[in-house]
N, C-alpha and C positions, 0 to 999 in steps of 0.2 A: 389682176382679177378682171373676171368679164362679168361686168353688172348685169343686172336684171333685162334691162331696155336689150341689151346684145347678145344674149346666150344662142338665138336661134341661128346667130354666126360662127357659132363657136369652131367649126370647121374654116372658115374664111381666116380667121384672127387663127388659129396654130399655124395652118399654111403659111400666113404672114410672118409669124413670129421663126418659123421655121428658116424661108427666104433670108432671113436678115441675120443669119446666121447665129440662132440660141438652138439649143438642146432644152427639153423638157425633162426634168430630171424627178415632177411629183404632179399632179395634177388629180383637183376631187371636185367635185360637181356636190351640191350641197343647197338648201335654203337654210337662210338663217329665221329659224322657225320659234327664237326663244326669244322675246324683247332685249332680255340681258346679253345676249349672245353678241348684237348690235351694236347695244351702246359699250360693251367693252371692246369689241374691235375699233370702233370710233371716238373713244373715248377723246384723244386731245382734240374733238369739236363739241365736247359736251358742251351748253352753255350758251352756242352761239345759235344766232337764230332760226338756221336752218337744218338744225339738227333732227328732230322730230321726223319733219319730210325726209330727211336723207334716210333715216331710220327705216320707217315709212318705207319708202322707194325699196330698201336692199333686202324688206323683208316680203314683197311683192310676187318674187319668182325669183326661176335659179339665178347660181351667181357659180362661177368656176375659178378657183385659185389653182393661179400654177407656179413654182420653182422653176425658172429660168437660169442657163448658163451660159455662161461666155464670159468670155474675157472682158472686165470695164461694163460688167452686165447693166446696174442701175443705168448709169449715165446711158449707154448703147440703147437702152430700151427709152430711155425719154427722148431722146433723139429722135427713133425711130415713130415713135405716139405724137412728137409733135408740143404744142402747149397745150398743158391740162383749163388752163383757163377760158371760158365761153367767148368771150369777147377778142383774146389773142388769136385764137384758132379761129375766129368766124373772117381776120384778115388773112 
């Protein structure tokens, strides 16, 4: 998914996603424009404290989900993205 903060790359990140050899196989450009809509996609952070903001943040501007393929896809694409963590990724 391409969050809110990144949509206006959204040409930059399929290029990428392209390069590293996936296939796009579904792709929809969308806000999540219903509170519920949010908290059920995020549902296992319901609870914790950053949830609200998060909510908050995804319901801000676009976000674009896409179906990714390849061989070994999850793992290939984390690989590729690096650590999701603030602090991992800032070394």
């Amino acid at each position: 998914m391409i969050k809110p903060d990144c949509y206006t790359q959204t040409g930059k990140i399929i290029d990428a996603i392209y390069r590293n050899g996936f296939s796009i196989s579904k792709l929809k450009m969308t806000k999540f424009q219903r509170p519920a809509l949010c908290d059920e996609f995020y549902q296992e952070h319901r609870g914790k404290p950053f949830f609200n903001d998060l909510c908050s943040f995804m319901q801000s501007d676009v976000v674009t989900g896409m179906e990714l393929v390849s061989e070994n896809a999850v793992q290939k694409f984390r690989d590729v993205i690096g650590p999701t963590s603030s602090a991992d990724a800032k070394q």
